[in-house]
C-alpha positions in Angstrom: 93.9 161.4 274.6 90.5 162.1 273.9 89.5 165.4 273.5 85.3 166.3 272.4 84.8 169.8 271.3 81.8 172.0 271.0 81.7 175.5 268.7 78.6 176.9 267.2 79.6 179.2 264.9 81.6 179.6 261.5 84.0 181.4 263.8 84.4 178.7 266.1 85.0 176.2 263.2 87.7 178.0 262.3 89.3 178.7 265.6 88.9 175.0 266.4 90.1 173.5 263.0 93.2 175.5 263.7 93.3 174.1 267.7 93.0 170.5 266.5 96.1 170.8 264.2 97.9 172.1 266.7 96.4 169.3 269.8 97.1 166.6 266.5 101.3 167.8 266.8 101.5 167.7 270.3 99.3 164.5 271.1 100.3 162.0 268.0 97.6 159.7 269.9 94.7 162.2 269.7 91.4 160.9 268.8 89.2 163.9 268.9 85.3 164.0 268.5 83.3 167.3 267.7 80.0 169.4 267.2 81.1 172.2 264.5 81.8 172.5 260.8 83.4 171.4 257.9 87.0 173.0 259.1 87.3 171.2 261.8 86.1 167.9 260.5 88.8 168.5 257.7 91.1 168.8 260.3 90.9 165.1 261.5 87.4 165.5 264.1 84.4 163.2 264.0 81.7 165.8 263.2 79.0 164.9 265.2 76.9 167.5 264.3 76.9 171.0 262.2 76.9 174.3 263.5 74.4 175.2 260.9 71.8 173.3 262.8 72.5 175.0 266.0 72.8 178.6 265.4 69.8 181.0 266.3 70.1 184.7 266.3 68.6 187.0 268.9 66.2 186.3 271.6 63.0 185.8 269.5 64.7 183.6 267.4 65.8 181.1 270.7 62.7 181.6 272.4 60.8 180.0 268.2 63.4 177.1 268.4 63.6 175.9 272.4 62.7 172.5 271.7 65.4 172.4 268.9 67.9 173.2 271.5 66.5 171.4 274.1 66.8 168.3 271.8 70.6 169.2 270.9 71.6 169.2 274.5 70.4 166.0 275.5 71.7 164.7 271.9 75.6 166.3 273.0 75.5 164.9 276.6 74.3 161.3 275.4 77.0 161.3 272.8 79.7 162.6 275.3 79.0 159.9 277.9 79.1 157.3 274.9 82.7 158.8 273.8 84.2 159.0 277.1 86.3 161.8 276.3 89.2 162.9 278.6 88.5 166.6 278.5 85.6 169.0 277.3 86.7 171.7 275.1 84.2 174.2 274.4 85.0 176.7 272.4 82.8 180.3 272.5 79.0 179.8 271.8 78.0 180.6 275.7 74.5 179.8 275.5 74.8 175.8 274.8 77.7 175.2 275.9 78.0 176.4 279.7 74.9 174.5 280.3 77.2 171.5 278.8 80.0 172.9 280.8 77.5 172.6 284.3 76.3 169.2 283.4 80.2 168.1 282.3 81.7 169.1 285.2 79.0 166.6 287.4 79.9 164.2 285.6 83.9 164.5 286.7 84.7 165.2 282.9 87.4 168.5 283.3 86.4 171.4 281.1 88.3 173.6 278.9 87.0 177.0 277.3 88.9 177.9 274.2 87.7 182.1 274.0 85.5 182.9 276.6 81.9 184.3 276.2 81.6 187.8 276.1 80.6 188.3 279.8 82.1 191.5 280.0 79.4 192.7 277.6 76.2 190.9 279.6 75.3 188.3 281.4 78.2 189.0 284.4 76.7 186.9 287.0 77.6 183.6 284.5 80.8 184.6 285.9 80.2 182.6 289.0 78.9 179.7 287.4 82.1 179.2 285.1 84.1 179.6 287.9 82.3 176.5 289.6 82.1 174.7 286.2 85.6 175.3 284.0 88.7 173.8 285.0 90.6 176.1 282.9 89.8 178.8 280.9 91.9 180.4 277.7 91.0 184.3 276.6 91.7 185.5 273.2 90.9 189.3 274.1 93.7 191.3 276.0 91.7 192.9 278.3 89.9 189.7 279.6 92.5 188.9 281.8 92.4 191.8 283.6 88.8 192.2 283.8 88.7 188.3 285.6 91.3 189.2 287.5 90.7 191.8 289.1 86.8 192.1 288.8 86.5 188.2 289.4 89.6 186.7 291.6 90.1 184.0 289.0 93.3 183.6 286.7 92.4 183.2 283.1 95.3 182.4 280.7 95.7 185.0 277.9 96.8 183.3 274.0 96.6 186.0 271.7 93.9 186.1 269.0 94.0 183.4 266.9 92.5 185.6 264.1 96.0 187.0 263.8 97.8 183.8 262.3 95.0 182.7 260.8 95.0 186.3 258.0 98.9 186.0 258.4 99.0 183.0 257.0 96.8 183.5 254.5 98.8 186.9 253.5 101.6 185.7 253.3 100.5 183.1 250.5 101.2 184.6 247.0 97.9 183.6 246.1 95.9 186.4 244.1 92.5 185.5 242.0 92.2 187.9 239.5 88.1 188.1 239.2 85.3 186.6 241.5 83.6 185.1 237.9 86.5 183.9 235.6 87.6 186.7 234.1 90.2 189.8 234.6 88.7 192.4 237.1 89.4 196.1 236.4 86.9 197.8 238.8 87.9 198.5 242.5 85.8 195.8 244.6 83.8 196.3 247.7 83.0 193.9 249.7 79.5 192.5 250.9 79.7 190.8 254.1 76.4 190.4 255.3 76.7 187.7 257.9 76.6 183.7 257.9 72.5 183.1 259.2 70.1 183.4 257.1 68.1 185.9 259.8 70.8 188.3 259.7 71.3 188.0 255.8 68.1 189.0 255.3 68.0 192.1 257.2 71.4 193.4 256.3 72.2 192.7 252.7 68.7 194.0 250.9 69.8 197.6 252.4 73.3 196.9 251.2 72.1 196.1 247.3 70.2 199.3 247.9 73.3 201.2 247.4 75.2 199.6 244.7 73.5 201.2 241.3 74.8 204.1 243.3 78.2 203.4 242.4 78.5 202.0 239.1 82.2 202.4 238.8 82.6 199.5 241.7 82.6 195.8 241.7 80.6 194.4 244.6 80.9 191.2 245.6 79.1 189.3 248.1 80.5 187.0 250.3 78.2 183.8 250.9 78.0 182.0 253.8 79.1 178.3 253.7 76.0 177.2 255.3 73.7 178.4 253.2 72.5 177.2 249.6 73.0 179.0 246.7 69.8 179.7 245.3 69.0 181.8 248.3 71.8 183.8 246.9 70.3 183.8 243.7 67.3 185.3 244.8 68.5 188.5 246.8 70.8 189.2 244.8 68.2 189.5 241.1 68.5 192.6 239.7 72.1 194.2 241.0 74.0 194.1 237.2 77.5 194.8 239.1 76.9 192.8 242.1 78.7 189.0 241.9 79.5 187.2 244.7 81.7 184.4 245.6 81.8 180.8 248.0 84.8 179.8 250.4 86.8 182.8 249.5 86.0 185.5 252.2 89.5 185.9 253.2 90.7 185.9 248.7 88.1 188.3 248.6 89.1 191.0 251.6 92.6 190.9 250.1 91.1 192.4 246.5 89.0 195.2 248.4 88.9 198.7 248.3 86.6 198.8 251.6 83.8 196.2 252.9 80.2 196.6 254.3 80.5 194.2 256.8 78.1 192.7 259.4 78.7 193.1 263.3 80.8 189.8 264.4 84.2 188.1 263.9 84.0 189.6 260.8 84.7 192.7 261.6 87.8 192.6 263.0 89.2 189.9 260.3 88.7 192.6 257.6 90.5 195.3 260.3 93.3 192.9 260.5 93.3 192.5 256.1 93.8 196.9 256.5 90.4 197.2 254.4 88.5 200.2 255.6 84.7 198.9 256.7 81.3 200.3 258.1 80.0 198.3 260.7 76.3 197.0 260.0 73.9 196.3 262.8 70.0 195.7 262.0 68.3 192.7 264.2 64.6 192.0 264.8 63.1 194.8 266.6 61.8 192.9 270.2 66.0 191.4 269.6 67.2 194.6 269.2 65.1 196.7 272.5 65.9 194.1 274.4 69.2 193.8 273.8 69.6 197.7 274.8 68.6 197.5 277.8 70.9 193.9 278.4 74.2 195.0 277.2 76.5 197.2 278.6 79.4 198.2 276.2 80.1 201.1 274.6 80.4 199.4 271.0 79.0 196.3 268.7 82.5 196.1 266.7 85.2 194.0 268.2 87.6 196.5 266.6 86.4 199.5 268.6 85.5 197.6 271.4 89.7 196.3 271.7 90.8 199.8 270.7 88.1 201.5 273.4 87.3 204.4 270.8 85.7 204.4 267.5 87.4 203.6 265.1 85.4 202.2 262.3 82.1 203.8 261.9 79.1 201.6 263.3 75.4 201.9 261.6 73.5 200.1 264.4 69.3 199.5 264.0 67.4 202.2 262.6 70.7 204.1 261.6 71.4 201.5 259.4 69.9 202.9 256.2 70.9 203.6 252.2 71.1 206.4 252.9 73.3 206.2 255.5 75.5 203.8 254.0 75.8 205.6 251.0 77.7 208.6 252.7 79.9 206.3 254.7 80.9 204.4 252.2 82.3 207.4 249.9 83.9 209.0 253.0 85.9 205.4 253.2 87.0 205.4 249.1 87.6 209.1 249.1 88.9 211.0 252.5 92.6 210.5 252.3 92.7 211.6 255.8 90.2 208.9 257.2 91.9 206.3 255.2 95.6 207.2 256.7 93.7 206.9 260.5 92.3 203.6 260.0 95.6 202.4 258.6 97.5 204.0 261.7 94.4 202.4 263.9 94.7 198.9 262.3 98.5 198.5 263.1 98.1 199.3 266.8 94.5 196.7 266.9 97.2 194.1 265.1 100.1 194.8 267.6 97.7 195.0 270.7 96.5 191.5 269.8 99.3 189.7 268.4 101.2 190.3 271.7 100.3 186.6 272.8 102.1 185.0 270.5 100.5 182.1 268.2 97.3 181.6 269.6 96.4 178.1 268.2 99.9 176.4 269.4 99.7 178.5 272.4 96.5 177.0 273.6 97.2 173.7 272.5 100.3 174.0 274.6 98.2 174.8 277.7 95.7 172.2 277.0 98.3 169.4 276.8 100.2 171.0 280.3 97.1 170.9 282.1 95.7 167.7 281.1 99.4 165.9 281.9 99.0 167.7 285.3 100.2 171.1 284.7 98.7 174.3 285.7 
């Protein structure tokens, strides 16, 4: 068959590298066609186009580049109609692709979503529209199904988080790299994770530096975003003697850490599933961030608390997110035994709760192939 799929994000590259290896053991014939990133273009998909030239944070930042994504869309549905594909999979990124999903579905192609938008959050009412517009619809959160269900009347399959294989995998490797520059590492690491656009970069990870001559007994290292060119790096990072960083080796680098400052996002919960105690870290534009008050309705940013519906890693959200701040939470994570012991006892319950629907990846590959032979 062939499948064309759509993710935005680094996230989504990941989640759909993993979906196409899975679709590739099923479906021996699969000829698959994508918009996303060099994971999924490893993984045997025509990249049509990068998510690095399609990702825009916060409502200012859309509203500046309109005519970008205006252009994009009519670029994806050209190239869509050209391909011919047998089935749409889109895969998070709400904002492009259920205006693919609408146009798709006039055009008698059948729709998949591969982890649903985060309706629950804001934006309810596109709950009516992806009802119309998705032929079937695959949630990676537990409590999604209930919530469309019994909120919505509409039966959404539930996989599991796919984020669970993917840092199972990766743990179970023997794989260890002794030091982020060459050599043998002797101090405990902390990890910079300061997000993968350069918007969000440069809010979050100057007021991170601000803290390391702080602790000059630590190793921080920063993790770099693979869209983004070194030298940017380079720049930011000027002047921090035991800051280093490292490329491609985010999940090499959670595995080394004492704890993580970490940037609201998937992120979050991968280093939650590694067991590395983390401070959330939330700072957008300021006309982003008030509107974005008054738009969303849950309780917390972090996936992990937002799962666990309590707090259970610390989140430093806008104006709260400050040195100081940071600072304090950061020695309460390397030295309060007793906060240490609950995150540990917090983690196992987030990585039970999740991995409950089995392996995501060849889960929803299974589904896709069902319902595209005729299945439900």
């Amino acid at each position: 068959m062939r499948y064309y799929m759509i993710a935005g994000e680094a996230s989504g590259d990941l989640h759909g590298s993993n979906l196409i290896k899975e679709l590739k053991k099923l479906d021996e014939a699969a000829t698959i066609r994508c918009w996303g990133g060099d994971l999924m273009e490893a993984a045997g998909a025509e990249l049509v186009k990068h998510y690095r030239d399609l990702a825009f944070m916060g409502f200012l930042e859309v509203v500046k580049n309109l005519g970008t994504i205006l252009r994009n869309l009519k670029l994806c549905k050209e190239d869509i109609l050209q391909y011919k594909p047998d089935t749409l999979i889109l895969i998070d990124y709400p904002g492009f692709n259920l205006r693919i999903a609408e146009w798709a579905k006039e055009q008698g192609i059948p729709v998949i979503y591969y982890i649903s938008p985060q309706v629950w959050a804001w934006k309810e009412n596109r709950v009516k529209k992806m009802k119309t517009c998705i032929d079937k619809m695959l949630v990676i959160l537990p409590f999604e199904k209930d919530y469309y269900r019994d909120k919505w009347n509409w039966e959404v399959e539930y996989v599991g988080h796919p984020l669970v294989e993917v840092v199972e995998e990766y743990q179970n490797t023997e794989y260890r790299i002794q030091n982020t520059e060459g050599g043998k590492q002797e101090k405990p690491i902390v990890a910079l994770l300061p997000g993968s656009r350069k918007q969000e970069i440069l809010k979050k990870l100057p007021i991170m530096l601000a803290i390391t001559k702080d602790f000059p007994d630590l190793q921080f290292v920063v993790a770099k975003a693979p869209g983004q060119d070194a030298a940017f790096y380079d720049t930011l990072l000027q002047g921090y003697p035991n800051v280093s960083s490292v490329s491609g080796k985010t999940y090499t680098l959670l595995l080394q850490s004492k704890a993580a400052l970490v940037t609201s996002g998937t992120a979050t919960l991968e280093t939650a599933l590694f067991g590395v105690p983390e401070v959330v870290c939330y700072k957008g534009s300021a006309i982003s961030y008030q509107i974005a008050r008054r738009l969303v309705k849950v309780k917390y940013i972090s996936l992990v608390n937002l799962i666990m519906d309590k707090l259970v890693v610390k989140e430093l959200i806008q104006d709260a997110l400050t040195p100081d701040n940071l600072r304090q939470e950061l020695n309460e994570l390397l030295h309060n035994p007793a906060r240490q012991q609950q995150l540990q006892t917090d983690y196992a319950a987030l990585k039970e709760l999740l991995g409950k629907g089995g392996h995501a990846s060849a889960k929803a590959a299974a589904s896709i192939v069902k319902f595209l032979k005729g299945g439900a």
